[in-house]
C-alpha positions as CSV (number, residue, x, y, z in Angstrom):
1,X,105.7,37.4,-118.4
2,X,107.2,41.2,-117.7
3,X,107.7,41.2,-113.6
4,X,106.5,45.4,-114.6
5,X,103.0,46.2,-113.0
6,X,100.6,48.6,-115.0
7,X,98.1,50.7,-113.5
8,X,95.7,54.0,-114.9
9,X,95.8,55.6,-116.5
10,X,97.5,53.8,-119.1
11,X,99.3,54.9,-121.9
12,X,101.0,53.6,-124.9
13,X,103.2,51.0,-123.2
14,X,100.8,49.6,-121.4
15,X,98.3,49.4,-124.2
16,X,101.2,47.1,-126.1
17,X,102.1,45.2,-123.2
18,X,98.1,44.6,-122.4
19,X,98.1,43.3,-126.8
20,X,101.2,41.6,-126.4
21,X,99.9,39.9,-123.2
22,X,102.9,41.3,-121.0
23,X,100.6,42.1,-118.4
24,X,100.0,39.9,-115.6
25,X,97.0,38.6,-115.1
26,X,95.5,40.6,-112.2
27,X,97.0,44.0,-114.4
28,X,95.3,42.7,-117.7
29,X,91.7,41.9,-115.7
30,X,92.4,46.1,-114.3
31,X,93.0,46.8,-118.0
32,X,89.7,45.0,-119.5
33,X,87.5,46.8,-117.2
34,X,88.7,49.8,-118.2
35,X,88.6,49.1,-121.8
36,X,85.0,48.4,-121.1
37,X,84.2,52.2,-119.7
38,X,86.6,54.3,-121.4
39,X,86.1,55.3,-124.6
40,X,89.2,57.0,-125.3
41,X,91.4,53.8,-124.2
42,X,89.1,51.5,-126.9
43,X,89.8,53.8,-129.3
44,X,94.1,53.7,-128.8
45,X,93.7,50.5,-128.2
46,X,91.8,50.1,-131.8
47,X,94.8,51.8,-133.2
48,X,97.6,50.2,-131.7
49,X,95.8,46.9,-132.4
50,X,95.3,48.1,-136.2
51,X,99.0,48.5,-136.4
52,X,101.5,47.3,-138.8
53,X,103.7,45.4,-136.4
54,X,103.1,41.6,-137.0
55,X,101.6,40.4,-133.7
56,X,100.0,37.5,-135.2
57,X,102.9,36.3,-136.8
58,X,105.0,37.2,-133.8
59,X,102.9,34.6,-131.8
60,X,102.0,32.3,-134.5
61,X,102.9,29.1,-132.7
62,X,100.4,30.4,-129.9
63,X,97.9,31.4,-131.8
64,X,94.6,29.8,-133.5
65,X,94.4,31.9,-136.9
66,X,91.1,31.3,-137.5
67,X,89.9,32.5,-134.5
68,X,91.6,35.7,-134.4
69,X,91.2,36.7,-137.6
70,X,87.9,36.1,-137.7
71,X,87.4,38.5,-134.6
72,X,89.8,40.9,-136.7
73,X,87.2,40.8,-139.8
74,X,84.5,41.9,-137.3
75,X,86.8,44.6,-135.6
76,X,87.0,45.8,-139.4
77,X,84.1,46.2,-140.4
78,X,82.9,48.7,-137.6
79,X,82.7,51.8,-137.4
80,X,84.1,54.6,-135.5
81,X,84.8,53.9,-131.6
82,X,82.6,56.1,-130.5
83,X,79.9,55.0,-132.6
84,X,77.4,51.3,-132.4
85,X,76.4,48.8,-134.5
86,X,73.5,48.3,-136.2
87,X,72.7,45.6,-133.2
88,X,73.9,48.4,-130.4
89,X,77.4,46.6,-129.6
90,X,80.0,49.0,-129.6
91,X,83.2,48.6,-131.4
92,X,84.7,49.2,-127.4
93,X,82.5,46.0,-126.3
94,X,83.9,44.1,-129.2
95,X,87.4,44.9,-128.8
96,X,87.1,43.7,-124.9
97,X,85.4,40.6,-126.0
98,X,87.4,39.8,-128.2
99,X,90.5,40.1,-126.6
100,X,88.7,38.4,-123.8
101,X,88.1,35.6,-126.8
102,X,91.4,34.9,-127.0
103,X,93.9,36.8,-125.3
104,X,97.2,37.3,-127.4
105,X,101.0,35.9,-126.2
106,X,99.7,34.6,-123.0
107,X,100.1,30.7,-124.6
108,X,96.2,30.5,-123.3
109,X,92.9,30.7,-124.4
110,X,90.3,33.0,-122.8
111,X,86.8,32.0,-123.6
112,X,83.9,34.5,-123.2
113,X,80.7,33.4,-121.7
114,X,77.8,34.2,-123.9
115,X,75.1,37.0,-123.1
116,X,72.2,33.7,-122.3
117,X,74.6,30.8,-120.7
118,X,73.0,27.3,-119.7
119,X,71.3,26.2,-117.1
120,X,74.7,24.8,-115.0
121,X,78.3,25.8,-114.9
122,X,79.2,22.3,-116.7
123,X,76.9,22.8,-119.6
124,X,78.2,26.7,-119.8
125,X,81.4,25.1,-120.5
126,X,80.0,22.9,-122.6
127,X,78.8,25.8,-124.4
128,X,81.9,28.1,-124.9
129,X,84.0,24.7,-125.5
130,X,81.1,24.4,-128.9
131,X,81.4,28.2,-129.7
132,X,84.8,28.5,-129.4
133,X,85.2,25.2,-132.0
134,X,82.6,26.8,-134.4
135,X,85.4,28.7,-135.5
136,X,87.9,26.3,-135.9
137,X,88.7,25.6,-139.9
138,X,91.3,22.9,-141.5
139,X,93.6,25.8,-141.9
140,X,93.4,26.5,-138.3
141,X,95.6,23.8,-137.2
142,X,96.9,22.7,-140.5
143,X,100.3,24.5,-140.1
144,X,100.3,23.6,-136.3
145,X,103.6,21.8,-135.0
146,X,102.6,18.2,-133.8
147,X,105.5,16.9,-133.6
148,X,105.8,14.2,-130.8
149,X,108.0,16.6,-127.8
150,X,105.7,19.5,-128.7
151,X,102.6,17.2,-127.9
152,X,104.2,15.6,-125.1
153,X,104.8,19.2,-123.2
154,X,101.2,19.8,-124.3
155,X,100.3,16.7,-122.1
156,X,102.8,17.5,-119.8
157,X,101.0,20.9,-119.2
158,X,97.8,19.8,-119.1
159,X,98.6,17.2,-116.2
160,X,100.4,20.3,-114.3
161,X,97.1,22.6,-114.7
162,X,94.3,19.8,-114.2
163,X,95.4,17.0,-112.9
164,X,95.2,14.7,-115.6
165,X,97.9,12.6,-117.0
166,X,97.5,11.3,-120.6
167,X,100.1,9.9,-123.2
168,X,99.8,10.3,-126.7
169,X,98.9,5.9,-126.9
170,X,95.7,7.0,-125.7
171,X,95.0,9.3,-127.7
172,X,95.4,8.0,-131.3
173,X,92.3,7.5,-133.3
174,X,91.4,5.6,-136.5
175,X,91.2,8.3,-139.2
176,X,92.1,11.4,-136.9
177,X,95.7,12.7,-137.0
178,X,96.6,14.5,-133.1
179,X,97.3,18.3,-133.9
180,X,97.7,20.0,-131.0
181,X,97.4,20.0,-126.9
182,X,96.8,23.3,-125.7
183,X,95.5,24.8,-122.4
184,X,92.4,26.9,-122.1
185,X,91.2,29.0,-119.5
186,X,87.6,30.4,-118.2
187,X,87.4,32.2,-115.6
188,X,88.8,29.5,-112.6
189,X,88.6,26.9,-114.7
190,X,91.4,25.6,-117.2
191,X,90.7,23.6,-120.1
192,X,92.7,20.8,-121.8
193,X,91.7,21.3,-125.4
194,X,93.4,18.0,-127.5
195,X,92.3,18.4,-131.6
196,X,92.7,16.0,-134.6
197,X,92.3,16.7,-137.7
198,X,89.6,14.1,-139.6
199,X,90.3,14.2,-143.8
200,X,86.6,14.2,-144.1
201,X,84.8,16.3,-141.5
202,X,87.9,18.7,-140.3
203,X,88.9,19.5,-137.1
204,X,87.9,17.9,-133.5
205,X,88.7,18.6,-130.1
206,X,88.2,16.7,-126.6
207,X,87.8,18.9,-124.0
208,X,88.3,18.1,-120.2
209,X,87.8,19.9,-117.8
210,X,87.7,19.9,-113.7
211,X,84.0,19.9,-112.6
212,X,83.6,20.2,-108.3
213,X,80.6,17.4,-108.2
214,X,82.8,13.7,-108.2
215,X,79.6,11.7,-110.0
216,X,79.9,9.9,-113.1
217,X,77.2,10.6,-116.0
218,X,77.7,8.2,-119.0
219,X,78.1,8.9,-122.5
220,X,75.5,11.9,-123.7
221,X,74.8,13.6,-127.7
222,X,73.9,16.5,-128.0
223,X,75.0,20.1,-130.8
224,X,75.2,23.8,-129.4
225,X,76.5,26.4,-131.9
226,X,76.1,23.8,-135.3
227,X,78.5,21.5,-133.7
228,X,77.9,18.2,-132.4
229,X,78.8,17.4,-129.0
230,X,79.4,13.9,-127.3
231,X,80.2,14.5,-123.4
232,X,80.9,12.3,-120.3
233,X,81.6,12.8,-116.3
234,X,84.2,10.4,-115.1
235,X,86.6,10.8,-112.0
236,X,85.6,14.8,-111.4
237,X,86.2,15.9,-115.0
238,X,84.0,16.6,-117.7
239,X,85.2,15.2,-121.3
240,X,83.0,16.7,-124.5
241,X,84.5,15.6,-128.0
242,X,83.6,18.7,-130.5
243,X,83.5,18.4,-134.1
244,X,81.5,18.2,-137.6
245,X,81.6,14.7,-137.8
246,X,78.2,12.9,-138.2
247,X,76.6,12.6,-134.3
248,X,77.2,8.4,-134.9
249,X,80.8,9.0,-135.6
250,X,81.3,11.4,-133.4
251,X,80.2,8.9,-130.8
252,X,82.5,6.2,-131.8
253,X,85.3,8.4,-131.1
254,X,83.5,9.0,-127.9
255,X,83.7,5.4,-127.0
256,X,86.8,4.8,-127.8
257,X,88.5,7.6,-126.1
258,X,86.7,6.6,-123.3
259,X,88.0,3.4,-122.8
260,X,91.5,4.2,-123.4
261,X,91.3,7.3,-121.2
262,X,89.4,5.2,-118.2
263,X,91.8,2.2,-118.8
């Protein structure tokens, strides 16, 4: 990350540092709020984003295609920065969310909470961890690297950010090839995101997460943004298993992960 701090007004550099995620993380929080207010920085930003330098390609081993592109199509097909959608969300709004989305070169995920959240933090999570999947395709981790060290620093990161040491044993599953480890972050609260790729249904992820109450609550079903959900509390982390699959197969999964991750 560049040791450089950035403050307003900003101009071009710190426009492509914010894109490149160069900023640090208290600079690029200054920067969204800005983006959010001033119209003539969403509109630079538009530009510079809009540019032909490769920044997907640049951070392709970082980056979940599906998702950015997909926010890319929606940046598109907007109109003028200073002008709304047919909805009222300005191409400005949609530019800071989706940047929030995902935020580019940072080797994390940002998730975005959505405008009517659930009724507890736990299930918010829930929530984002189902829409952020939604967008997941088999070409989104198709070309990912899963080779055995790359997963193992995935693991390795995810017991330095959460607490939670895994090996890959307990995570191998009967008609699921392991794709990726990755962190995510909300807010406070990072996100071990582990995905497979099922032949049949596509792609699934287990998410855990750190949740403050220590109680256990056992094995639950349950589908937020078309995807089907199977969640647990164990040992002050929340586990939800995302993915296509059939609610019954999703389950077994469910089980077994359970076991091996509790044994």
């Amino acid at each position: 990350m560049n040791a450089h701090r950035f403050t307003p007004p900003y101009n071009d550099d710190a426009i492509v540092a914010w894109i490149d995620g160069e900023m640090c993380r208290a600079d690029a929080q200054q920067f969204e709020e800005q983006l959010k207010c001033d119209e003539r920085l969403a509109g630079r930003t538009d530009e510079l984003m809009k540019s032909s330098q490769d920044y997907a390609g640049a951070f392709a081993s970082l980056l979940d295609d599906a998702p950015l592109e997909t926010m890319q199509a929606r940046l598109a097909a907007l109109p003028d920065p200073q002008s709304a959608t047919p909805t009222g969300v300005s191409r400005r709004a949609l530019i800071a969310a989706s940047v929030s989305f995902l935020l580019v070169g940072s080797g994390l995920g940002y998730l975005l909470r959505p405008a009517a959240g659930p009724e507890d933090e736990n299930a918010h999570i829930r929530d984002l961890e189902a829409q952020y999947m939604s967008l997941y395709s088999v070409e989104t981790l198709l070309d990912m690297d899963s080779a055995t060290p790359v997963l193992q620093r995935g693991l390795e990161r995810a017991a330095q950010d959460i607490g939670m040491t895994l090996n890959l044993s307990q995570l191998t599953l009967q008609g699921a090839e392991l794709k990726m480890v990755r962190m995510l972050r909300y807010e406070t609260t990072s996100i071990a995101q582990i995905a497979w790729i099922n032949p049949d249904y596509g792609p699934m992820a287990l998410c855990i997460s750190p949740v403050d109450e220590k109680t256990t609550a056992s094995l639950r079903e349950e589908q937020r943004h078309s995807m089907n959900l199977a969640w647990w509390l164990e040992a002050g982390y929340q586990f939800v298993l995302i993915g296509r699959n059939p609610p019954s197969y999703l389950r077994q999964h469910a089980e077994q992960l359970q076991r091996l991750i509790s044994g």
